[in-house]
C-alpha positions as CSV (number, residue, x, y, z in Angstrom):
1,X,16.5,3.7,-5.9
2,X,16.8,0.3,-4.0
3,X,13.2,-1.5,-3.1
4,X,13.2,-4.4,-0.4
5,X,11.0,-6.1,1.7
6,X,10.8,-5.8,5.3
7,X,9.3,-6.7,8.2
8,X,6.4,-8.9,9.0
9,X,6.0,-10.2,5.7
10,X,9.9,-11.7,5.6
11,X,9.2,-13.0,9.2
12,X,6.1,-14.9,8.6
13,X,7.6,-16.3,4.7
14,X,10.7,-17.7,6.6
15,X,8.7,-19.4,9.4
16,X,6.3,-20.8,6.9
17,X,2.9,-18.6,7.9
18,X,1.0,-16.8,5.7
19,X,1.6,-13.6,4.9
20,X,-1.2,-11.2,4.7
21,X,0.4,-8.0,4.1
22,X,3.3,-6.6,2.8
23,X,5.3,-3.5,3.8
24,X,8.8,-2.3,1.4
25,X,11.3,-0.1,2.4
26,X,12.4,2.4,-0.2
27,X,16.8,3.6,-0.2
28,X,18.0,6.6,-2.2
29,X,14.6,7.9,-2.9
30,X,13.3,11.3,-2.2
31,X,9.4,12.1,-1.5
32,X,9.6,13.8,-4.9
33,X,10.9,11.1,-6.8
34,X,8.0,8.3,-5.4
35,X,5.5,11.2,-6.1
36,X,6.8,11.6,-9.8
37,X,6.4,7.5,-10.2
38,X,3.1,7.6,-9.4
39,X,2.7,6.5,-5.4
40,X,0.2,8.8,-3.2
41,X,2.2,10.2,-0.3
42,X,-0.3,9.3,3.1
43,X,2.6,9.6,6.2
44,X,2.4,13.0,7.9
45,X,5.2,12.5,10.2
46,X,7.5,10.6,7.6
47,X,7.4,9.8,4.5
48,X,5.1,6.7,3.7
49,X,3.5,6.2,0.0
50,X,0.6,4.1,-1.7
51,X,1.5,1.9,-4.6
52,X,0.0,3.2,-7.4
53,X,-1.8,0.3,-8.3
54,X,-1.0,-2.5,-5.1
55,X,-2.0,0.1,-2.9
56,X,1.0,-1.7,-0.9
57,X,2.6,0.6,1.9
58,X,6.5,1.5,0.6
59,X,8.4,3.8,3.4
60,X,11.5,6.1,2.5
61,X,14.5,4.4,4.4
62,X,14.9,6.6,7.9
63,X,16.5,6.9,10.7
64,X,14.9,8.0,14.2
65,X,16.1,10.4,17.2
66,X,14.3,10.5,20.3
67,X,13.5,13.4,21.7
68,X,11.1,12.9,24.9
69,X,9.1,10.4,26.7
70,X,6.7,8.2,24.9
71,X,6.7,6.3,21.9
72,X,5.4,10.1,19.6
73,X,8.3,11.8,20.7
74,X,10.8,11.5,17.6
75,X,13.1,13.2,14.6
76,X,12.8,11.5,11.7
77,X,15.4,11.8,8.8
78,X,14.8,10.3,5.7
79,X,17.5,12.1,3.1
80,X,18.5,9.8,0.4
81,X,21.4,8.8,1.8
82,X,19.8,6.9,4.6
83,X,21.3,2.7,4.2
84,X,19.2,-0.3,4.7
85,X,21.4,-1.1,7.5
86,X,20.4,2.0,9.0
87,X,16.7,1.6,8.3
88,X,17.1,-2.2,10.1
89,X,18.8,-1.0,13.3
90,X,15.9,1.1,14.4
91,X,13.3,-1.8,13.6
92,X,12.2,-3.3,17.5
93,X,13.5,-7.5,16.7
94,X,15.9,-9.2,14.8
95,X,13.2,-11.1,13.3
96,X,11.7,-8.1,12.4
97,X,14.9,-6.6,10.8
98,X,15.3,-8.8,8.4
99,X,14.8,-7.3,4.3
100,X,14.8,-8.9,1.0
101,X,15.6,-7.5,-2.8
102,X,13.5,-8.2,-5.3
103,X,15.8,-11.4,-6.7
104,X,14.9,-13.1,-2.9
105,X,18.1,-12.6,-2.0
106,X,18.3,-12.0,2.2
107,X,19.5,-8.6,4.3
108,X,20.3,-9.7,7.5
109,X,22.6,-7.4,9.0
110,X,21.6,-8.2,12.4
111,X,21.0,-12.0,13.2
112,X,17.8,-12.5,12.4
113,X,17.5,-15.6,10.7
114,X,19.5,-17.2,13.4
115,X,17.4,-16.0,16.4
116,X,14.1,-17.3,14.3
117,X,15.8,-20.6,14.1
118,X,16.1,-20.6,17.4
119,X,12.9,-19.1,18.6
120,X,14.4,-16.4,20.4
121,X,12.4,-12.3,20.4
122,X,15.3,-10.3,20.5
123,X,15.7,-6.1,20.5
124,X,18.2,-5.1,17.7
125,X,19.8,-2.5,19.8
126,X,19.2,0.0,22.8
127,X,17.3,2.1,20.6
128,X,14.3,-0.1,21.5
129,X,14.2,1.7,25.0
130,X,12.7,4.6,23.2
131,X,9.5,3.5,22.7
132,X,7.4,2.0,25.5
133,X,4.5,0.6,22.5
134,X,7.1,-2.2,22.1
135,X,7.2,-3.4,25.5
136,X,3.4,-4.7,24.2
137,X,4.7,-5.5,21.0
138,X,7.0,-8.1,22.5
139,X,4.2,-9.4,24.8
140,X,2.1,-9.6,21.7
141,X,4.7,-11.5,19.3
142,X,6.2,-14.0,22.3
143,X,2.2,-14.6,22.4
144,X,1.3,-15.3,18.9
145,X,4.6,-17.5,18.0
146,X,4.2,-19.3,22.0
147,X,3.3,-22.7,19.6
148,X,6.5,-22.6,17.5
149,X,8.6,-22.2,21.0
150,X,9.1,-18.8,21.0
151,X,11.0,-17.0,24.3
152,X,11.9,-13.9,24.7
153,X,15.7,-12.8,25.1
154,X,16.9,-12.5,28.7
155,X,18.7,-9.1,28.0
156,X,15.3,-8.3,26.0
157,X,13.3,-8.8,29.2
158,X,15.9,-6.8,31.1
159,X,16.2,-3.9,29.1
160,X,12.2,-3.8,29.1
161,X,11.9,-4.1,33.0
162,X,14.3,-0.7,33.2
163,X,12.0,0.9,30.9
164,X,8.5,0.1,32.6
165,X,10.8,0.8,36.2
166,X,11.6,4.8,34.6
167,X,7.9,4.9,33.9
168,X,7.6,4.8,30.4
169,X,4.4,2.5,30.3
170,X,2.3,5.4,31.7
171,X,3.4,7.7,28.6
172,X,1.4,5.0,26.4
173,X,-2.4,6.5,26.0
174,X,-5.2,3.6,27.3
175,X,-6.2,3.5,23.6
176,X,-2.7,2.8,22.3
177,X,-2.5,0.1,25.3
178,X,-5.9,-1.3,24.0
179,X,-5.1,-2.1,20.9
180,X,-2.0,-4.6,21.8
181,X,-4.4,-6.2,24.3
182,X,-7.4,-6.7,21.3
183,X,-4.8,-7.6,18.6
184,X,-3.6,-10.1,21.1
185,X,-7.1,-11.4,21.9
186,X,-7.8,-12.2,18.6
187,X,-4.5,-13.9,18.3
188,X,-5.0,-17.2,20.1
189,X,-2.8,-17.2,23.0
190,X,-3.8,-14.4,25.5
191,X,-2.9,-15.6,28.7
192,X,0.6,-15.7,27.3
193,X,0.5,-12.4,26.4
194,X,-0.4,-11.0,30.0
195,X,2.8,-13.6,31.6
196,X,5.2,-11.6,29.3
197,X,3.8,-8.2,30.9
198,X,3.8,-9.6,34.2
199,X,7.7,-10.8,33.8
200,X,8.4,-7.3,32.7
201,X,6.4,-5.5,35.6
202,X,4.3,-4.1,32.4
203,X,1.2,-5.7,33.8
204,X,1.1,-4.4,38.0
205,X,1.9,-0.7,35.7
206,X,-1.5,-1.2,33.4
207,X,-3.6,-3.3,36.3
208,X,-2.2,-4.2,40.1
209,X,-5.1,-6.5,40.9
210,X,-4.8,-8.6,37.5
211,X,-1.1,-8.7,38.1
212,X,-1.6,-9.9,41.7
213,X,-3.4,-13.2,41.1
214,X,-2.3,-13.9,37.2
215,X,0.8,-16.4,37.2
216,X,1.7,-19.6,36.0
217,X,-1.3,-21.3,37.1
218,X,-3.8,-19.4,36.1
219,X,-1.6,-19.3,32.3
220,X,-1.7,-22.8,32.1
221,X,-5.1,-23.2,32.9
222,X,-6.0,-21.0,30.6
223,X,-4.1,-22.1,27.5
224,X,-5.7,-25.7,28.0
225,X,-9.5,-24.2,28.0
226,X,-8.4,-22.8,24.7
227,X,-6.7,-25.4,23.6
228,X,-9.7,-27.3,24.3
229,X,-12.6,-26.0,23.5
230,X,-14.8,-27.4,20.7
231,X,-16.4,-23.7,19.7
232,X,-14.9,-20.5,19.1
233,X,-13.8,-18.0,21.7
234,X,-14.5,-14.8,21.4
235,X,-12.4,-11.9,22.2
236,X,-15.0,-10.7,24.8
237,X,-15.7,-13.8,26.1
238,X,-12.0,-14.9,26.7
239,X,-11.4,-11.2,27.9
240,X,-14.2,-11.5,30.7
241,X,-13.6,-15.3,31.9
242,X,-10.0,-13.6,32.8
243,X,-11.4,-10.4,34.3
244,X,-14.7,-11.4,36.0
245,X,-12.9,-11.8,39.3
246,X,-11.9,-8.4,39.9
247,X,-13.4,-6.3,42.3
248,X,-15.9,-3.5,40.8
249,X,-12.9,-0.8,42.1
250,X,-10.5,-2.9,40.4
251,X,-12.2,-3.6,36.9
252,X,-12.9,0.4,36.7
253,X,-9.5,1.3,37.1
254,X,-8.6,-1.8,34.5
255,X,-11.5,0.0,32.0
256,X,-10.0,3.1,32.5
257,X,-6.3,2.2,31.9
258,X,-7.0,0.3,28.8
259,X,-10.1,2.3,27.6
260,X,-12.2,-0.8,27.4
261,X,-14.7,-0.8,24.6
262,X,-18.7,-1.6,25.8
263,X,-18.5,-5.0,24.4
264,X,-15.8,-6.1,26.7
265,X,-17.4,-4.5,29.5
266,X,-20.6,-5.3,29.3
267,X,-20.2,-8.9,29.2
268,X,-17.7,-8.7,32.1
269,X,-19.8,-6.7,34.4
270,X,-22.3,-9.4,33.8
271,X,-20.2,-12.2,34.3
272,X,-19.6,-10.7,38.0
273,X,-22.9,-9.9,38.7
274,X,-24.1,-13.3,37.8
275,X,-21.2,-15.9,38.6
276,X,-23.4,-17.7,41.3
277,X,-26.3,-18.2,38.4
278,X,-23.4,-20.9,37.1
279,X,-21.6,-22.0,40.0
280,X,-24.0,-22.7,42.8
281,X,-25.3,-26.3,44.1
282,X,-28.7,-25.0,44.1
283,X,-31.0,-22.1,42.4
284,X,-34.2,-20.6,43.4
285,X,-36.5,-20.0,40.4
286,X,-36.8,-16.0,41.3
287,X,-33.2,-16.0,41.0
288,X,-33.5,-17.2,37.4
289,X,-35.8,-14.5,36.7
290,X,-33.8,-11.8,37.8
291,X,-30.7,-13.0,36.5
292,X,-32.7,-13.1,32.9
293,X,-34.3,-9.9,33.5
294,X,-30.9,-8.2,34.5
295,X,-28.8,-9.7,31.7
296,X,-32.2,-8.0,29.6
297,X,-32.8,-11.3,27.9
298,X,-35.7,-10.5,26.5
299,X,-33.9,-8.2,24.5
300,X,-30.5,-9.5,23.9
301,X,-31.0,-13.4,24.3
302,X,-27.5,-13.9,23.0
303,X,-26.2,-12.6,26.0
304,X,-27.4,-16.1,27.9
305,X,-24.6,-18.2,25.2
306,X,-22.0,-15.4,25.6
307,X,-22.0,-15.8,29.5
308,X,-22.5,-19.6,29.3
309,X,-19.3,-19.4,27.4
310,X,-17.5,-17.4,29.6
311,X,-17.9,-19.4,32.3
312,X,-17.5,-22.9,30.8
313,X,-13.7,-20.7,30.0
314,X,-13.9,-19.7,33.7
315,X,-14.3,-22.5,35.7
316,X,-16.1,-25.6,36.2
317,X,-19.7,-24.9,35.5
318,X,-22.5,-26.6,37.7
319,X,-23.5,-28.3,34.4
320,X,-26.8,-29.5,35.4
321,X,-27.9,-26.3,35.4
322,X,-26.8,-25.4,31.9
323,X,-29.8,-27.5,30.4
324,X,-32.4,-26.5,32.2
325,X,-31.7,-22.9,32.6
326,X,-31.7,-22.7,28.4
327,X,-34.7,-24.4,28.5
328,X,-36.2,-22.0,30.9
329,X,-34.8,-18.9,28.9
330,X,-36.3,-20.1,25.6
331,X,-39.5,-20.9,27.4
332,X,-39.8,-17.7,29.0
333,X,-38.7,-15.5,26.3
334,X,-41.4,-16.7,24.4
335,X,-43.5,-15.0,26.9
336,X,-45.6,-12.3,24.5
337,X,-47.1,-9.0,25.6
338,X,-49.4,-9.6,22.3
339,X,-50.7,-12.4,24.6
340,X,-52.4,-10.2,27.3
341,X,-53.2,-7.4,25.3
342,X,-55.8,-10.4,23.9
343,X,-56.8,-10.9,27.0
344,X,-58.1,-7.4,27.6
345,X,-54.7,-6.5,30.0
346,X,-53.6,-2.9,28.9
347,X,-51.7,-0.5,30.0
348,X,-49.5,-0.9,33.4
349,X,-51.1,-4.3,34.3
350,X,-49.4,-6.1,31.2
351,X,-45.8,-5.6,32.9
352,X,-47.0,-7.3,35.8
353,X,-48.6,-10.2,34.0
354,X,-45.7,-11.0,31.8
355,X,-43.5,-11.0,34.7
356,X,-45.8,-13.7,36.8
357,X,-45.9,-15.9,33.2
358,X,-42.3,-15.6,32.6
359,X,-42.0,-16.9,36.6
360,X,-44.6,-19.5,35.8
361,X,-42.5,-20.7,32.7
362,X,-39.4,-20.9,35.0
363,X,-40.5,-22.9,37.6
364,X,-41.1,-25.3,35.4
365,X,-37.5,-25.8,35.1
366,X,-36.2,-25.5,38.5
């Protein structure tokens, strides 16, 4: 029994990032044996096992056949006889197929420390065509190494437009497709993550209209907001200054393609509903109050910062307005039914009342 690690962790400890988890490869092992030294079997498909005491994922060397569409549709043998070599091959990079023994010394059967010296996202062999989830993968990784100069192969991108032209993106399930999109959110560099499915013909499968008007520009633009920007970005907010453009037919079909969590769609929605709150010359004080009514500020009064973001990501706000119209929120959220009830208001009048005092605190403002 041979023990190595593989993967992400060997990646990320030769480009000098940290490494947050660790995944081993395990040749000339059978389930039996792991079970007998203690690991906790938790693959149902193939054979992956719990370190007794890391808790540290360790997978029986394997080899893969497909057998359909789609990236489920595979035979799996993992006999004991299975080499590292042909564990590696399967693996979707070079810089991904790269293992090390437990005395540090280096596996690298298939180029990989020469491709991450030169930055390049390579597939180890045609058996990447089989599964569509690494079309994103490759979007993903080109995204989060984009500030160490990372490109992706030209026969990569190739091989990847054949498989989105023979329709293999539409055997990924929206919540499969989701997750590369979150990950990559999260990640820093999302607009370069949507170029790579564009150049592939990935991103007109998942979303025609955000594939029409994303390009170079728009990438570039982008990038420097984030590069930019003194506070953090959420995912939703980054996410939404993208998306807010979109027709209401075209952001439903990109919901529905990617599954979009409420979060995302919420703010989104919102963002364009209420674009003209943050990019007009000139705003009427009613306008105010039913932009604050409709984002329900009075309930949610974060949502007022999340949009303010958004569009500060988006485009050049009308920045006089910025002051103001967060003095008017805080003013007229402060606006109490308590207030009226003191008064001797009850019932169906308070409603009413609060509205013309939240109107009242507005106009003070614009």
């Amino acid at each position: 029994m041979q023990i190595y690690l593989v993967g992400g962790a060997v990646r990320d400890s030769l480009l000098n990032r940290p490494v947050t988890e660790r995944d081993y490869v395990v040749v000339g092992a059978t389930a039996d044996e792991m079970i007998k030294k203690g690991f906790t079997q938790v693959g149902r498909d193939f054979p992956v096992f719990l370190h007794p005491k890391t808790k540290e994922e360790y997978a029986l060397a394997r080899t893969e056949r497909k057998k359909g569409q789609g990236y489920t549709g595979f035979i799996c043998d993992f006999t004991a006889d299975i080499t590292l070599e042909e564990d590696l091959i399967r693996r979707d990079l070079t810089v991904n197929a790269i293992a090390q023994a437990p005395d540090g010394q280096l596996i690298d059967p298939y180029g990989g420390q020469a491709d991450l010296n030169n930055r390049i996202l390579r597939h180890v062999s045609d058996a990447f065509s089989e599964d569509p989830l690494r079309i994103l993968r490759v979007a993903r990784f080109a995204a989060r190494y984009h500030y160490l100069g990372f490109t992706v192969a030209p026969e990569t991108i190739t091989l990847m437009k054949n498989m989105v032209n023979l329709g293999e993106i539409a055997t990924l399930t929206p919540e499969r497709v989701w997750i590369e999109w979150e990950k990559s959110l999260k990640e820093g560099a999302f607009p370069i993550f949507l170029s790579a499915l564009k150049q592939t013909g990935a991103l007109a499968a998942i979303s025609p209209a955000l594939d029409s008007f994303w390009n170079t520009d728009e990438e570039q633009y982008f990038m420097a907001k984030i590069q930019a920007s003194q506070h953090a970005i959420t995912p939703e907010q980054l996410f939404s200054a993208i998306t807010c453009t979109l027709s209401t037919d075209e952001f439903t079909h990109l919901k529905q393609a990617l599954k979009l969590p409420n979060c995302f769609s919420e703010l989104t929605v919102l963002a364009h509903q209420f674009q003209s709150i943050f990019t007009a010359q000139l705003i009427k004080p009613e306008h105010v109050l039913s932009f604050f009514n409709g984002i329900d500020l009075w309930r949610k009064p974060e949502r007022l910062d999340q949009l303010t973001s958004v569009f500060q990501l988006k485009t050049v706000t009308t920045s006089s307005h910025l002051e103001p119209l967060h003095a008017a929120a805080k003013s007229a959220g402060s606006v109490n039914a308590q207030t009226f009830i003191q008064q001797g208001i009850t019932g169906a009048a308070i409603k009413p009342a609060m509205e013309t005092a939240r109107s009242n605190a507005i106009k003070c403002y614009f």
